[in-house]
VOGU-3710 file (C-alpha; in Angstrom, 3 decimals, decimal comma):
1> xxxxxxxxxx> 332,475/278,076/309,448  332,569/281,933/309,280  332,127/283,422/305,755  334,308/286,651/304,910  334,243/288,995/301,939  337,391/290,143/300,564  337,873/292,475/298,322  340,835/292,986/295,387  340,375/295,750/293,576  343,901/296,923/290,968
11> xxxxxxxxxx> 345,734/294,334/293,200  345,010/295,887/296,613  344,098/293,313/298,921  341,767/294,353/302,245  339,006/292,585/303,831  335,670/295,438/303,756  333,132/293,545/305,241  331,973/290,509/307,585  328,362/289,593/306,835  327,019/288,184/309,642
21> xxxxxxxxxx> 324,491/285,112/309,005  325,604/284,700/305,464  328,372/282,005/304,558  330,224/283,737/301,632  333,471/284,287/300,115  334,076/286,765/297,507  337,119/288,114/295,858  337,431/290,872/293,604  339,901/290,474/291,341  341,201/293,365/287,895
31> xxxxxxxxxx> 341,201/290,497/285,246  340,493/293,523/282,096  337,299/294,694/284,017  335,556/294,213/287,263  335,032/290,917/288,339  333,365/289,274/291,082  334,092/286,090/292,208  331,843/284,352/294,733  331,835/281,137/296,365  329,281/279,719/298,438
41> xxxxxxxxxx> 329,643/277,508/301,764  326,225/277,371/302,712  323,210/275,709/300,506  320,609/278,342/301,624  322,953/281,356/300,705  322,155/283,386/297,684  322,880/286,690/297,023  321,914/288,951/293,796  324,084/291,638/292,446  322,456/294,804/293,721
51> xxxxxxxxxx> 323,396/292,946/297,266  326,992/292,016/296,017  327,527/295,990/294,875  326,490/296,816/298,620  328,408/294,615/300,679  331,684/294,977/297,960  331,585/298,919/298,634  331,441/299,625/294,906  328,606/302,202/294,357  327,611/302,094/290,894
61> xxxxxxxxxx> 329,557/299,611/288,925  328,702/299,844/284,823  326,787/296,778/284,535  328,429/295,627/281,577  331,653/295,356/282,904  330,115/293,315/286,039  330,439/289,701/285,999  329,301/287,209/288,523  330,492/283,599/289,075  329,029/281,428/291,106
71> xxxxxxxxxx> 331,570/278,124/291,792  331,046/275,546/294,383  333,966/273,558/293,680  334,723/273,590/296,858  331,530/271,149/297,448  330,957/269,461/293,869  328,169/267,660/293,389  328,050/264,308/291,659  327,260/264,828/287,840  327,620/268,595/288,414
81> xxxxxxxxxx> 328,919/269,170/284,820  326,288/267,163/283,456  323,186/268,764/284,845  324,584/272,175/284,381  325,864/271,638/280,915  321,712/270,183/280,044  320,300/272,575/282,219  321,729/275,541/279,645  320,866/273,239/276,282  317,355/273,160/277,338
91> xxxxxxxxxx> 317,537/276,964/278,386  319,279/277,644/275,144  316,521/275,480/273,398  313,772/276,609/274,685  314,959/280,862/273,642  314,606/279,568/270,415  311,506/278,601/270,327  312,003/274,821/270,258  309,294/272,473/272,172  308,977/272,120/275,840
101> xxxxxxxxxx> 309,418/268,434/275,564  312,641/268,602/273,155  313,940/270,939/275,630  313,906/269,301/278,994  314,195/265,845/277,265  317,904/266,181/277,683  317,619/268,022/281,725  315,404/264,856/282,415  317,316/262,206/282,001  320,537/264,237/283,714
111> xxxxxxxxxx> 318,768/264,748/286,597  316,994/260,930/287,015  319,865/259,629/287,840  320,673/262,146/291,020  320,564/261,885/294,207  317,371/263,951/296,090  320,175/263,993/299,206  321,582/267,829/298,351  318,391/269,005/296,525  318,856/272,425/298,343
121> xxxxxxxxxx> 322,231/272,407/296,638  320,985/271,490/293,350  318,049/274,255/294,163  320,816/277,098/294,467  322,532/275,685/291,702  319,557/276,207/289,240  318,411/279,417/290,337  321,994/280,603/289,695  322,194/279,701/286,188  318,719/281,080/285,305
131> xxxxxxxxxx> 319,795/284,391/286,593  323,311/283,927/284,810  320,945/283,203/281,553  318,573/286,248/281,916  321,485/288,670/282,772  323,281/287,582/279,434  319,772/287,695/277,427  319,282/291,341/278,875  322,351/292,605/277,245  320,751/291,906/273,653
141> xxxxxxxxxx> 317,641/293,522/274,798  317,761/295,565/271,325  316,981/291,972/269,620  313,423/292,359/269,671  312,829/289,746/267,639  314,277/286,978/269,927  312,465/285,205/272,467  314,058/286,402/275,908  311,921/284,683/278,457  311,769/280,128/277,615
151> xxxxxxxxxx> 309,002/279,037/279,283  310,047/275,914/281,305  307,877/275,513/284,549  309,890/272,824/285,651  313,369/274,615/285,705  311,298/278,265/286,735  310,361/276,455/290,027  313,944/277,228/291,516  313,782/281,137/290,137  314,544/283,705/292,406
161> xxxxxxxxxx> 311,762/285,233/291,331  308,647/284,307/293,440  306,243/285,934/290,229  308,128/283,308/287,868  307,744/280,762/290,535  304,039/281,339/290,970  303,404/281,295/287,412  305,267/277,844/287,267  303,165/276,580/289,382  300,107/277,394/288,018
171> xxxxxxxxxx> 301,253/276,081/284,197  302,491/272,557/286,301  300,157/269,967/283,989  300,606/266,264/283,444  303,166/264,227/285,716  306,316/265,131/286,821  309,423/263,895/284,759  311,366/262,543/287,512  311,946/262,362/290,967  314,007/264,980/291,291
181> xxxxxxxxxx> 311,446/268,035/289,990  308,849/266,407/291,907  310,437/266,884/295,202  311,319/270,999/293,563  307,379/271,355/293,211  306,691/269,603/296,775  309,474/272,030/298,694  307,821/274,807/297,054  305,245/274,810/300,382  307,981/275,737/302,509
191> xxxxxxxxxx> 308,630/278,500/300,191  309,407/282,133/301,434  306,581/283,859/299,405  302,777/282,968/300,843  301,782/283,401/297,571  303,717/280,358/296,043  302,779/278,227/298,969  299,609/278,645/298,282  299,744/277,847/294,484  301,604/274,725/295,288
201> xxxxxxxxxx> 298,962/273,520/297,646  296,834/274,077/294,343  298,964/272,033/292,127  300,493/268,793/294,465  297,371/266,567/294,384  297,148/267,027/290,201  300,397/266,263/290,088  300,907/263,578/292,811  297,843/261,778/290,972  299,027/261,918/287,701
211> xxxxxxxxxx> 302,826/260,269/288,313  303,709/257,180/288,828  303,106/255,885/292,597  306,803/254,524/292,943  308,121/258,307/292,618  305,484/259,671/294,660  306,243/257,231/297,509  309,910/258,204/296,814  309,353/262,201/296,814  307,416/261,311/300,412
221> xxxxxxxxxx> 310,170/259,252/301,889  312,470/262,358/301,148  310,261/265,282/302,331  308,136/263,973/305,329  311,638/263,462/307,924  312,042/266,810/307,421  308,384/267,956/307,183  308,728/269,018/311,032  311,685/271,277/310,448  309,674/273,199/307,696
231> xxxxxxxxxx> 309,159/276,569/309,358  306,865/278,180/307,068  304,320/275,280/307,456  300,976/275,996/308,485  298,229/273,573/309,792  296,142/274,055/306,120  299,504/272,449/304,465  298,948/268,641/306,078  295,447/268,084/303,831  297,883/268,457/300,673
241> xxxxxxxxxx> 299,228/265,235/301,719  296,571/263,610/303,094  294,618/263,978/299,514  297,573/262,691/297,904  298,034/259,632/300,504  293,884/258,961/299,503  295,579/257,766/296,715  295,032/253,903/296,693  298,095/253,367/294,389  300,250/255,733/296,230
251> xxxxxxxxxx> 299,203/254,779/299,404  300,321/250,790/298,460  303,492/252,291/297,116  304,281/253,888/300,132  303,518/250,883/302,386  305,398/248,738/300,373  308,327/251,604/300,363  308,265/251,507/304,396  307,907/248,130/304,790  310,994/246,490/302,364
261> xxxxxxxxxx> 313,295/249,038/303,087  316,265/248,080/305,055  317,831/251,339/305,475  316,927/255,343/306,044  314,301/256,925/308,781  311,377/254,591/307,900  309,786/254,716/311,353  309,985/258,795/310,765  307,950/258,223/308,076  305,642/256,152/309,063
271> xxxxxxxxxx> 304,965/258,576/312,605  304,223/261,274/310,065  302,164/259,221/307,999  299,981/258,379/310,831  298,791/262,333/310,734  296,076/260,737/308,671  294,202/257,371/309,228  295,499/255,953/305,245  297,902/253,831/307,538  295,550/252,831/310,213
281> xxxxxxxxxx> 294,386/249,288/308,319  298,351/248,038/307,656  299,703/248,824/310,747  299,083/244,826/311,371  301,002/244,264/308,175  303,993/246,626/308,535  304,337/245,208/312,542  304,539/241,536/311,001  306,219/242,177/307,825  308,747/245,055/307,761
291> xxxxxxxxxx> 312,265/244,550/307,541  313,422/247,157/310,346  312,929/246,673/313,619  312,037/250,323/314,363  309,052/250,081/311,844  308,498/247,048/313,605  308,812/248,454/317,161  306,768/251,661/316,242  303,698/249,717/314,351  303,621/247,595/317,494
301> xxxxxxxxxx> 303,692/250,239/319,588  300,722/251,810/317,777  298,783/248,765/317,668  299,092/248,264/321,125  298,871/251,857/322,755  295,761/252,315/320,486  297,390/255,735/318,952  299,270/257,268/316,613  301,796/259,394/317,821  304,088/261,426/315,889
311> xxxxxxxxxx> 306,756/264,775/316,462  304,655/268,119/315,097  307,286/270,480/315,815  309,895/271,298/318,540  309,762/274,152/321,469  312,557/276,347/323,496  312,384/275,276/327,012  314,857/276,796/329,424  316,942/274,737/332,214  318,343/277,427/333,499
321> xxxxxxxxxx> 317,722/280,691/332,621  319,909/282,570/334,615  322,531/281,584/332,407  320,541/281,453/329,521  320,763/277,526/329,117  318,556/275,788/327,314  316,844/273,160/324,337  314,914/272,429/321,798  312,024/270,165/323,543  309,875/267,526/320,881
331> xxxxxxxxxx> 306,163/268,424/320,840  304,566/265,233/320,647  301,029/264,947/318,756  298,565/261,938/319,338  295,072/261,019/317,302  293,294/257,643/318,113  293,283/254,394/315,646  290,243/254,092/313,400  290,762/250,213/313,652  290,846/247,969/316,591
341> xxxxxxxxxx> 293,133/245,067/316,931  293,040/241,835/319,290  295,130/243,159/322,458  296,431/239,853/323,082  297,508/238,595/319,824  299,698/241,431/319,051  301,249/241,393/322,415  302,269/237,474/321,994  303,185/238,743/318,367  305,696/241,483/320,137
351> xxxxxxxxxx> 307,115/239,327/322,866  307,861/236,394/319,903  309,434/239,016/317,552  312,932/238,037/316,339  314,404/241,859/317,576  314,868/243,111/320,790  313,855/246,475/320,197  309,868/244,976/319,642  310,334/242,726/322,455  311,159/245,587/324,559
361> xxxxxxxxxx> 307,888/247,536/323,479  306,276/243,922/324,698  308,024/244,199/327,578  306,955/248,000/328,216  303,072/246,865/327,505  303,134/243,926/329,984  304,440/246,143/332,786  301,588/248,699/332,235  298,474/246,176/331,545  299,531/242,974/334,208
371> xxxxxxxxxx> 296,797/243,546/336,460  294,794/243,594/333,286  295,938/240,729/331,751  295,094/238,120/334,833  296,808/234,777/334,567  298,420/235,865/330,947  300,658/237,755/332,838  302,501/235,498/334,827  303,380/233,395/331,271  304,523/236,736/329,632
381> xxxxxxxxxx> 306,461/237,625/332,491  308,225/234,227/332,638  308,844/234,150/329,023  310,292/237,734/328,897  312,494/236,980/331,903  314,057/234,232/330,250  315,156/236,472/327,251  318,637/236,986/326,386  319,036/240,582/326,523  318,968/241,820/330,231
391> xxxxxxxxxx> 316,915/245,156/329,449  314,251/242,946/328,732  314,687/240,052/331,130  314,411/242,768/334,070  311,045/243,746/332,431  309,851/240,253/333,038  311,684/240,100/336,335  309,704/242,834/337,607  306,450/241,779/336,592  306,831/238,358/338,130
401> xxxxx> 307,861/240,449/341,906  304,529/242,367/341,300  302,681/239,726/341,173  304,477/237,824/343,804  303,344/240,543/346,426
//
């Protein structure tokens, strides 16, 4: 969807300008002064005033007859009026010089309850009503007296400030209050500024060890899917997470997380995981005990290719170039198991699992290691012939006419 800005200025309609890449909507409309009304479509688009004066045509606007909305009704978020409505008591709060803790005791329990699904949403949301706060503090600037800057790490993390964010980072002590700041701090190594990345690798493992396991495990299960996708990752990012995996608690959380799940991109997970060996010793648990049969299919898989394998980014490759056709290609990444495991007992594990999708895998390991496997093969072959699904009977089928010739 195409974003436009309008513009209504004394009840004169006309569209001024189309900005390309952004997903806005703004109207101007004479209600007393100048107001700006802006709505966005897009979870990544945020735009500050100096911008909005730009693109609006308006040169020089008196500030103090400027006011900016930001509205997403459009899109509204579950609980919307809650979080927002805590999110300015502890702001209010904490300007008057009330306790950190008093202040975001109200924030915290609004925002344990949310979903981590549109935290990029909820991200834009907070950084526009800190900059809605500090542009109504700056008009009493002559109040010296008043405290115009609360210091709240937690809600500074989604500033648009990346000084305010660094500095957040660096006062980040104890463990986090929820979930849902926990997975703020953790997206704060994809963040735009170098400097912030590199004060959040700093301040992850203290924080990771010092909350409870269970919300670690759950802040992981929401960030590593999308780890890959993370542009402004850099190879010196990974050892964040593989201090905080070292974890023996969090690492047991996490297993546990993966392996009683019985919905959501588990076997993503788990390939990311496998980056680091923390994983190599369970992979005989999750393969027997895990209630998907992806995880299933991809522990066995592991187990029996001897490897971890995992997606570490995705590459352009052209089909045809003359007409500039194209697509976005996997790059696949491989490091060996630490651990050995008895070949033939997790194959007959495999072939006897209750899924078809790890009985395929079986079926796939058969075919490449018959003339391996000696007389084994011809009672694997038999017994994966006689299964009920036909992708996996012909797998059987055609290791019993190899061996026939």
């Amino acid at each position: 969807m195409t974003g436009f800005w309008s513009r209504r200025i004394n009840g004169i309609n006309r569209w001024a300008y189309r900005w390309s890449g952004l997903r806005f909507l703004s109207a101007c409309r004479p209600i007393g002064s100048l107001t700006i009304y802006c709505a966005s479509t897009s979870p990544q688009d945020w735009i500050g005033l100096e911008s909005l004066r730009h693109i609006t045509g308006i040169s020089s606007p008196p500030a103090q007859t400027m006011t900016i909305y930001y509205d997403i009704t459009h899109r509204k978020l579950d609980h919307q009026d809650e979080v927002v409505s805590a999110l300015r008591d502890s702001m209010r709060l904490a300007s008057t010089r009330h306790s950190q803790t008093r202040a975001m005791a109200g924030l915290i329990t609004a925002t344990s309850a949310l979903s981590i699904k549109n935290i990029d949403l909820w991200e834009n949301l907070f950084r526009w009503e800190t900059l809605s706060a500090q542009n109504s503090r700056s008009r009493f600037y002559w109040k010296f007296w008043s405290r115009t800057a609360p210091d709240l790490p937690w809600i500074d993390l989604c500033s648009g400030n990346g000084f305010q964010r660094e500095k957040a980072l660096c006062k980040l002590s104890g463990p986090a209050p929820n979930l849902f700041f926990l997975v703020l701090a953790i997206r704060r190594l994809n963040d735009w500024v170098p400097q912030v990345r590199e004060a959040a690798r700093k301040a992850l493992p203290s924080l990771a060890k010092t909350a409870d396991p269970a919300i670690v495990a759950d802040a992981l299960c929401a960030i590593l899917p999308h780890w890959m996708t993370w542009e402004r990752m850099e190879d010196k990012d990974w050892p964040v997470f593989a201090e905080i995996l070292s974890v023996e608690a969090i690492r047991s959380a996490l297993m546990r997380k993966i392996t009683q799940s019985s919905a959501g991109p588990m076997a993503t997970i788990l390939a990311q995981v496998g980056r680091t060996d923390a994983f190599d010793d369970g992979l005989s648990e999750i393969a027997r005990y895990a209630v998907q049969p992806s995880v299933r299919a991809k522990a066995y898989r592991c187990l029996l290719e001897g490897k971890m394998t995992w997606v570490a980014g995705r590459t352009w490759q052209w089909t045809d170039i003359r007409y500039c056709k194209g697509k976005q290609c996997p790059i696949i990444a491989t490091r060996p198991l630490k651990t050995g495991n008895p070949f033939m007992a997790t194959l007959m594990s495999a072939i006897h699992d209750r899924s078809p999708f790890v009985r395929r895998v079986a079926g796939e390991m058969v075919i490449r290691d018959y003339a391996q496997l000696g007389p084994t093969a011809i009672t694997l072959a038999e017994r994966l012939a006689l299964d009920p699904y036909p992708s996996i009977a012909e797998r059987g089928k055609f290791v019993l006419k190899m061996l026939n010739e």
